[in-house]
C-alpha positions as CSV (number, residue, x, y, z in Angstrom):
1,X,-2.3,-13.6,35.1
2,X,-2.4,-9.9,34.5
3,X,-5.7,-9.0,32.4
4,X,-9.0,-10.9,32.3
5,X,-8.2,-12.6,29.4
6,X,-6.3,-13.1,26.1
7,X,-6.0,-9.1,24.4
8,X,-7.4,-9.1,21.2
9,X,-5.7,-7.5,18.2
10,X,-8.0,-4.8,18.6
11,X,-6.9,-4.1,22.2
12,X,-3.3,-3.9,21.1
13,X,-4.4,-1.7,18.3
14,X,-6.2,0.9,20.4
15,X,-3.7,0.5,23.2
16,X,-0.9,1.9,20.0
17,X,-3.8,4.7,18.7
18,X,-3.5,6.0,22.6
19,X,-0.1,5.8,23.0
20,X,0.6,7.4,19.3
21,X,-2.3,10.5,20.1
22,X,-0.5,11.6,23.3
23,X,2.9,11.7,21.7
24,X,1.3,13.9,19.0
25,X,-0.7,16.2,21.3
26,X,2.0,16.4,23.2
27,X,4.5,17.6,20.6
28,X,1.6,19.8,19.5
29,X,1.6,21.6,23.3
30,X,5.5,21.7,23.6
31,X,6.6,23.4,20.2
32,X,3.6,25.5,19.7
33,X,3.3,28.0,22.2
34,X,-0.7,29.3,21.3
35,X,-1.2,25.3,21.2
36,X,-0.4,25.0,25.2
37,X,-2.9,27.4,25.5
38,X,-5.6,25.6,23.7
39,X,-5.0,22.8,25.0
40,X,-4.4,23.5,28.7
41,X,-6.6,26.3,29.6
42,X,-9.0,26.7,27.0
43,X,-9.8,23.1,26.6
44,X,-10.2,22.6,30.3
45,X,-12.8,25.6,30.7
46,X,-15.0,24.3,28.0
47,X,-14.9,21.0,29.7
48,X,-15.2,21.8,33.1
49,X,-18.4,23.9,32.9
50,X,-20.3,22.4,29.6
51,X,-19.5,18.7,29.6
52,X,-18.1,17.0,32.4
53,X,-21.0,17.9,34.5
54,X,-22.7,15.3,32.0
55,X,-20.3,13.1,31.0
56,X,-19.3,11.8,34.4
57,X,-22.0,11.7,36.3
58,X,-23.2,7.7,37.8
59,X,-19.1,6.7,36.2
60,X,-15.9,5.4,37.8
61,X,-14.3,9.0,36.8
62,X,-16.9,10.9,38.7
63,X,-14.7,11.1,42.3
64,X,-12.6,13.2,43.9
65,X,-9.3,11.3,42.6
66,X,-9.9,11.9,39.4
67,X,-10.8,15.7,39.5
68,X,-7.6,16.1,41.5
69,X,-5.4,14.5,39.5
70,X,-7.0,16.3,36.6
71,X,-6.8,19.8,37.9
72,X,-3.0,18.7,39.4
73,X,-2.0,17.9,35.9
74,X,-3.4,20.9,34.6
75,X,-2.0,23.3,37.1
76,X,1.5,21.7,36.2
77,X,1.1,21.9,32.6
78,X,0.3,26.1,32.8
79,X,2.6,26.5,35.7
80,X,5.2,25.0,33.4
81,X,4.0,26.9,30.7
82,X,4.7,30.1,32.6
83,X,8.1,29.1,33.2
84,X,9.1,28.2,29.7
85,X,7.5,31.3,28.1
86,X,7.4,34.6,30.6
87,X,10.7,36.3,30.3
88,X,13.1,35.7,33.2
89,X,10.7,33.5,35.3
90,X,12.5,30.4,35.0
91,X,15.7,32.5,36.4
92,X,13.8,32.9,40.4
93,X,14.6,30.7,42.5
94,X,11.7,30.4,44.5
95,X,9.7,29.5,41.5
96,X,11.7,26.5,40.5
97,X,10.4,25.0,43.5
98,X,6.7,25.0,41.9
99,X,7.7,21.8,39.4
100,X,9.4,19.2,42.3
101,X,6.4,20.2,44.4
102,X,3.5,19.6,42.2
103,X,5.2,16.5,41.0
104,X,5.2,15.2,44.6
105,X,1.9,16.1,45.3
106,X,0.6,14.4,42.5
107,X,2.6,11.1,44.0
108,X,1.3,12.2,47.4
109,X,-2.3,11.6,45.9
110,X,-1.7,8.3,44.3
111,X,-0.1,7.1,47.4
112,X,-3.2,8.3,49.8
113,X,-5.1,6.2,47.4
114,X,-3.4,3.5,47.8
115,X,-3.1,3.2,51.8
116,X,-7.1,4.5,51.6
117,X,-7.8,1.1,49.0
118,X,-6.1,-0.9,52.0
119,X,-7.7,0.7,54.6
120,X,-11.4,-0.4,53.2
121,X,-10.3,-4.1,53.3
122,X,-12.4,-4.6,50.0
123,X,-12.4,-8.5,48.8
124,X,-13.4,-8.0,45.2
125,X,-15.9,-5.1,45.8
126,X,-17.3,-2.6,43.6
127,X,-15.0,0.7,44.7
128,X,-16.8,4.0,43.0
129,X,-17.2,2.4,39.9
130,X,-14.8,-0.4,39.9
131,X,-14.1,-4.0,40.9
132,X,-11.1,-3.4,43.4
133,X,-9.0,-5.9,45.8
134,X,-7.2,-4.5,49.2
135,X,-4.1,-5.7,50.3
136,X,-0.5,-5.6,51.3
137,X,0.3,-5.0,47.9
138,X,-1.3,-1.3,48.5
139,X,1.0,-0.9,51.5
140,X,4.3,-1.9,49.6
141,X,3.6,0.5,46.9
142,X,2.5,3.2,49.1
143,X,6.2,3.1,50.4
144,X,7.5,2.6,47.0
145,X,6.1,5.9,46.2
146,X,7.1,8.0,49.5
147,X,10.7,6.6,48.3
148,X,10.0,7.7,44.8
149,X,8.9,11.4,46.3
150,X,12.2,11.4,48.7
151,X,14.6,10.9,45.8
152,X,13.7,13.6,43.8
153,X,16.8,15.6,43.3
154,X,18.4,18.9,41.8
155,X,15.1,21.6,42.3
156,X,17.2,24.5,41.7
157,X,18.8,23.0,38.8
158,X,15.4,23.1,36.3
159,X,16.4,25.1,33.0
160,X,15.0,25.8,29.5
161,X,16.0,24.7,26.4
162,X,17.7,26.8,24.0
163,X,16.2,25.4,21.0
164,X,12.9,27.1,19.4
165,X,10.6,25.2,21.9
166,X,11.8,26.6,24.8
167,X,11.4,22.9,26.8
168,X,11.3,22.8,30.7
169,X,14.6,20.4,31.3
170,X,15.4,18.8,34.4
171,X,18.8,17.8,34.6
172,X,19.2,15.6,37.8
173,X,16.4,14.0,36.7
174,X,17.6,10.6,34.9
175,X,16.5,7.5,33.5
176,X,16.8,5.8,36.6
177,X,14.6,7.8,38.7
178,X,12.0,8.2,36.0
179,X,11.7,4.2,35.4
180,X,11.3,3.8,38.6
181,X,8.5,6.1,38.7
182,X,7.0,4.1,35.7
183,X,7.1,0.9,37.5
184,X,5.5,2.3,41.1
185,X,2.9,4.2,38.8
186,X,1.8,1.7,37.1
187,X,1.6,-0.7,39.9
188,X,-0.8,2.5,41.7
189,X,-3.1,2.1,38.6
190,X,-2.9,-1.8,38.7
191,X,-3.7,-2.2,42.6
192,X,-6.3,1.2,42.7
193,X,-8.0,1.7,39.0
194,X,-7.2,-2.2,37.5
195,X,-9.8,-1.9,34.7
196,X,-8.2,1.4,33.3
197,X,-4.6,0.1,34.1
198,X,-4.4,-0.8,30.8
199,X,-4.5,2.8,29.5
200,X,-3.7,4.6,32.4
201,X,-1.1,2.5,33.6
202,X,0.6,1.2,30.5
203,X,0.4,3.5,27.4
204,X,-0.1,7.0,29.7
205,X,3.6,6.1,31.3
206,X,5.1,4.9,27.9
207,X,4.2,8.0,26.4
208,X,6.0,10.7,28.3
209,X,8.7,8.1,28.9
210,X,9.3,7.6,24.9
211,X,9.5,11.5,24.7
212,X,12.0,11.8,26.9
213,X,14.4,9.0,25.9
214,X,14.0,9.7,21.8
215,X,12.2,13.0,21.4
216,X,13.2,15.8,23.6
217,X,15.7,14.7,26.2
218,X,15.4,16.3,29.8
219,X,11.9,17.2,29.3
220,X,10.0,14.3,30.9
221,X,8.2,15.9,33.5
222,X,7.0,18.3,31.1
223,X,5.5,15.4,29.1
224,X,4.3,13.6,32.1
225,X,2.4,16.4,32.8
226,X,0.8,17.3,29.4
227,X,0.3,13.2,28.6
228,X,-1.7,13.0,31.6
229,X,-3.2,16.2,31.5
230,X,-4.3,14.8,28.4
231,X,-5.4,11.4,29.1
232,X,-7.6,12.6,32.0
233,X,-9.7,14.9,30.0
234,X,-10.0,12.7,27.8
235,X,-11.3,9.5,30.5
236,X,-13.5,12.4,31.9
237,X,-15.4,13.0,28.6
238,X,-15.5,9.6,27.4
239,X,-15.1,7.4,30.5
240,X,-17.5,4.8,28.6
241,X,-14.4,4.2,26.2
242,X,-12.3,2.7,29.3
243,X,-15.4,1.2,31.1
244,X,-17.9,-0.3,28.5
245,X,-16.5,0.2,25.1
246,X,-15.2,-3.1,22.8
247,X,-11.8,-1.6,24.0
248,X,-11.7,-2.0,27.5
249,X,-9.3,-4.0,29.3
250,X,-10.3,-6.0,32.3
251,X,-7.7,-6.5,35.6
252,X,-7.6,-10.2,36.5
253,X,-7.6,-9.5,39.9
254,X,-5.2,-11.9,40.7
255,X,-3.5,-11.2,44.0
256,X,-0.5,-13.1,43.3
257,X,-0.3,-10.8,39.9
258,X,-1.1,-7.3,42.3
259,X,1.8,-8.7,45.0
260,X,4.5,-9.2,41.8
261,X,3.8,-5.7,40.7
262,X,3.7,-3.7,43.8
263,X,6.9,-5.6,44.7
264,X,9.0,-4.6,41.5
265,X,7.7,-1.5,42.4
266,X,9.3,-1.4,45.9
267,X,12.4,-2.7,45.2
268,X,13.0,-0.6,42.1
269,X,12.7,2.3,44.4
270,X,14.2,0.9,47.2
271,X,17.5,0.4,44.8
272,X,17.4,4.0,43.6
273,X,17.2,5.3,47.3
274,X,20.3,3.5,48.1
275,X,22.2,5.0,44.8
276,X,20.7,8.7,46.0
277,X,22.2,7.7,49.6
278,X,25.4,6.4,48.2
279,X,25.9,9.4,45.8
280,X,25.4,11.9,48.8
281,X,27.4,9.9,50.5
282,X,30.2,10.4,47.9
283,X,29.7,13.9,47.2
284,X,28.6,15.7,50.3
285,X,26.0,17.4,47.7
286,X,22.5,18.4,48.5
287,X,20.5,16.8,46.6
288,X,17.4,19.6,47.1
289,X,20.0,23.1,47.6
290,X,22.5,21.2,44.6
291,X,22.2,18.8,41.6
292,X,23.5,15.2,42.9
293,X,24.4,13.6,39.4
294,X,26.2,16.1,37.5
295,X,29.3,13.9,36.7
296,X,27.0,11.7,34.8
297,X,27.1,11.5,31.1
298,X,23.1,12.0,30.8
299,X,23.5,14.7,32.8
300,X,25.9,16.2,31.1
301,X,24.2,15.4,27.5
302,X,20.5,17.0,29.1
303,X,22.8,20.0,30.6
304,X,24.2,21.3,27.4
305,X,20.5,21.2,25.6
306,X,20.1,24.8,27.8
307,X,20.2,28.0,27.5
């Protein structure tokens, strides 16, 4: 129902090579401090100006989406680079806003695509570069992500770690919030880039995910942000890989299959609004000003890994 047809082993092998890379360049940009460099700002320059220009010209990477989310991700990754590593940064205020706001602007993006795919009313039409279907499906998880941006909690509550890599954790950010996340964007990728969803949808979210449940607890918007960072210069300088390689996946289309998934989606977050409700309810705490969750236990166990 979900993918064109049966995956091949090799499909499942490639999807487990991505997944495996971004975990390691990942841990490469979070405990090495010249490696962040290199690989966000360095990288990026050489890209931007001697290959891209190339690479993605007449491809489904070469639109505005995708250089925003690119430069988005990147900004995040140095931004959060500056907070782990310049002395005494991470202790203003005003700057722990930077993380929560580039976070919901990179929602803010995937929902305008999302309400723009419905707008167009496309019935199976090429869409810059790929086969796309409109439909309610866009709307529900549009909402699903203004609910996702909403319940992000505990701004002034970001610390670092006080282990040698010096991670960016985030508290009042907890499983629940972050799987719901997961399942709204992947169900952005599936209803507005369903050939790449594969990829982009599955093995990008896994990644950051896995970090943060069995890696480096706390830390997954710092993943998120170097994972897609990542993937996106990546899609940018190969995009054939994800459109015409012997890897790429195909989306079914199926609008039964784009309703399921944009409806997990909504509910998912729907449920986490009402727990952010209830627990503000319950507490009387702020959940921007304050942290909202800090009698949890996973709280509490993320809390103690800082300084």
């Amino acid at each position: 129902m979900f993918f064109y047809e049966s995956l091949p082993f090799t499909s499942w092998l490639m999807w487990l090579v991505v997944f495996l890379v971004l975990i390691g360049l990942n841990e490469l940009g979070r405990r090495s401090k010249y490696g962040g460099i290199f690989l966000f700002v360095v990288l990026p320059i050489i890209l931007t100006f001697a290959i891209w220009p190339k690479t993605t010209e007449g491809t489904s990477v070469n639109d505005w989406f995708h250089y925003a989310k690119v430069y988005s991700a990147l900004a995040g990754c140095i931004g959060f680079w500056i907070i782990r590593h310049v002395k005494d940064v991470s202790t203003k205020k005003w700057v722990l806003c930077f993380p929560p706001l580039i976070l919901a602007i990179n929602i803010c993006e995937a929902v305008a695509r999302d309400f723009q795919i419905y707008g167009l009313h496309l019935n199976k039409e090429i869409f810059e570069g790929m086969m796309t279907l409109s439909g309610p499906w866009n709307i529900m998880n549009g909402v699903a992500g203004i609910l996702n941006i909403i319940t992000i909690t505990g701004w002034f509550g970001i610390c670092i770690s006080k282990d040698k890599s010096k991670d960016m954790l985030w508290p009042d950010m907890l499983w629940f919030w972050i799987v719901a996340y997961d399942i709204w964007n992947f169900a952005y990728t599936y209803n507005c880039l369903p050939d790449h969803s594969w990829y982009c949808g599955l093995a990008l979210l896994l990644a950051p995910t896995f970090a943060a449940f069995f890696i480096k607890k706390g830390a997954w918007l710092q993943h998120r942000a170097q994972t897609l960072a990542l993937w996106c210069m990546f899609a940018m300088t190969c995009p054939s890989f994800i459109d015409e390689s012997q890897f790429a996946v195909r989306s079914s289309h199926n609008s039964t299959a784009l309703f399921i998934v944009s409806l997990i989606a909504l509910i998912a977050n729907i449920a986490v609004f009402i727990y952010y409700v209830y627990k503000i309810v319950k507490t009387k705490r702020n959940p921007i000003k304050g942290e909202l969750y800090t009698d949890l236990n996973s709280y509490k166990e993320i809390k103690a890994l800082s300084e």
